[in-house]
N, C-alpha and C positions, 0 to 999 in steps of 0.2 A: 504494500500500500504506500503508497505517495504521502508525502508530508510537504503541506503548503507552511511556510513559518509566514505568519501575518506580522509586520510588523506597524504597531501603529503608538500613538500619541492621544489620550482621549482630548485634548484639546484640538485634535484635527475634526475640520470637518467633513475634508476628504474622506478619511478615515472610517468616520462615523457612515458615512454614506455605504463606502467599499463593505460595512459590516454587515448588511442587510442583505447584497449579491453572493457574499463569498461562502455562504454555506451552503445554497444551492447550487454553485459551482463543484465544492470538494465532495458533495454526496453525490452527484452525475457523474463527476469522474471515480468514485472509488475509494476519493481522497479522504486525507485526515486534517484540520487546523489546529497548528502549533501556536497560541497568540504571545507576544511580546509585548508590553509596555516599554516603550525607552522616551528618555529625553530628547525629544524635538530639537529643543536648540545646542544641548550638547552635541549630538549627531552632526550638526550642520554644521556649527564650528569646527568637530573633530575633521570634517570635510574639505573644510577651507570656504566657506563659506559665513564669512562673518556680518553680511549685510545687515539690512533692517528688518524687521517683521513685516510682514506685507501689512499685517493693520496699521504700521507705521506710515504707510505708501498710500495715501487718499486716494489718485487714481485707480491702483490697483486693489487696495480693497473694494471700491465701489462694484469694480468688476468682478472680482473675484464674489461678490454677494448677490452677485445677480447669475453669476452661473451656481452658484450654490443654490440659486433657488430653482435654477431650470432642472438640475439634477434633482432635488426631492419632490419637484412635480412629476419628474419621469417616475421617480421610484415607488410617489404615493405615499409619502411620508412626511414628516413634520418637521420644518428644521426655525429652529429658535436659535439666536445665537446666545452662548452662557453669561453669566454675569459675573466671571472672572475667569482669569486664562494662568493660575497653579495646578497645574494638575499632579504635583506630585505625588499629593497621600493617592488620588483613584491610581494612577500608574502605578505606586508600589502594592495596593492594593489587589491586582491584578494579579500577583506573586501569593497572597493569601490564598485565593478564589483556588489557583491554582492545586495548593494544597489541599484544597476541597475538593479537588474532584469537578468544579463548578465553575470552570471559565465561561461557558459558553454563557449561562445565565447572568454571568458578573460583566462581562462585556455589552452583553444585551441590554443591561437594566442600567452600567453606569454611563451608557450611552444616550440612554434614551432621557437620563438626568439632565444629562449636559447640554444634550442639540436638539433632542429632541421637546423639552422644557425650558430651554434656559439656565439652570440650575448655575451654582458658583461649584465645578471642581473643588477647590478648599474647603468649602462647607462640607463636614465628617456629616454635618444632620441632614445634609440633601444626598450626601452617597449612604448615610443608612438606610434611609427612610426608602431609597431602590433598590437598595441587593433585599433589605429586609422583603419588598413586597416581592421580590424573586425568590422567595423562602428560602435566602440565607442567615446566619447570624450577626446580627447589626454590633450584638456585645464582641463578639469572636473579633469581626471584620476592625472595630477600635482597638481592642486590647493588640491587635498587630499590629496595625497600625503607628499606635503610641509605643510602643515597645522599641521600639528601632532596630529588631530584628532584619526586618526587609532590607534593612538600607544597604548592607554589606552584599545581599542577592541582589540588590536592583543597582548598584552600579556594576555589579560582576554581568548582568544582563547587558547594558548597555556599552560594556567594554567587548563582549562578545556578537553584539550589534555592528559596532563599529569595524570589529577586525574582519568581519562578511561583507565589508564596504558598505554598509546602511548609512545614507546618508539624508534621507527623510522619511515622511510617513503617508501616506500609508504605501510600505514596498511587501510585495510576496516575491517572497525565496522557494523553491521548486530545486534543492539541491544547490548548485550554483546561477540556475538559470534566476533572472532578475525581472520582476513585472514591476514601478513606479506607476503610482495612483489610482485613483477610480477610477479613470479612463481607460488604464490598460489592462481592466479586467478580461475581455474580451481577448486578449493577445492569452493571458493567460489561462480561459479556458480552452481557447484553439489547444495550446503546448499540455494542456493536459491529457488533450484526445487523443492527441500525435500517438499512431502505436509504437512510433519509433524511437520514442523519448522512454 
């Protein structure tokens, strides 16, 4: 079986988008999804890329908001943008879920927090109040959180991010083979069918 490695940032809203496609993609191929949280802008700098944020870029955000919204009207979905852009405790959090057993549902819920409501990433009570309604543990998901257990896993993630050349979010890894963003979902469910991959 195939392992797709997702890698995303739940402050992306690419990301968030590609998270809706890519499960129906990995179960038509066969596939499995590996999810990764990394730091977005560590990544980018490990890359050489020390620019500004696009939300810093007036033109480009304008644009960038407006194909943001052509893409969740294609997909049928709800896209709010959040009301702050920390995403560290949901990205380390994501390393919890993991040990649950429960990515899939903590991806889903702390997604649908963020982009799909609005939500402040930072706020521990708007990412309990969604893994809890995805019948995780909201006590569990803090006590790891506050613990700083995660911290030594999640930059050991983000360092082994970096050395697979990840250089933003959301990329699927297929082995060495490389898909970047929403858009090139499609490239990567072709390279999935390919019998010859």
């Amino acid at each position: 079986m195939k392992t797709i490695d997702f890698y995303l940032d739940f402050i992306s809203p690419f990301a968030y988008l590609a998270s809706f496609r890519l499960p129906a993609i990995a179960r038509n191929a066969g596939a499995s999804i590996a999810y990764h949280a990394i730091d977005l802008t560590a990544a980018k700098r490990a890359a050489g890329n020390t620019g500004p944020a696009n939300r810093e870029i007036p033109p480009k955000i304008r644009y960038l908001m407006t194909d943001l919204r052509r893409w969740a009207k294609r997909y049928g979905v709800p896209l709010v943008p959040p009301s702050g852009f920390d995403s560290n405790a949901a990205n380390r959090g994501l390393l919890w879920a993991r040990d649950e057993g429960r990515e899939d549902a903590y991806v889903r819920a702390v997604f649908d927090a963020i982009w799909g409501r609005g939500g402040n990433p930072a706020d521990l009570g708007v990412l309990r109040s969604a893994i809890e309604a995805a019948g995780l543990s909201g006590d569990a998901f803090e006590r790891a959180v506050h613990s700083g257990e995660l911290d030594a896993r999640y930059q050991e993630e983000n360092r082994q991010a970096q050395a697979r050349g990840v250089f933003g979010v959301p990329i699927f890894l297929v082995g060495d083979e490389m898909f970047w963003g929403n858009d090139r979902l499609d490239f990567l469910e072709e390279f999935l069918r390919d019998p010859s991959r």
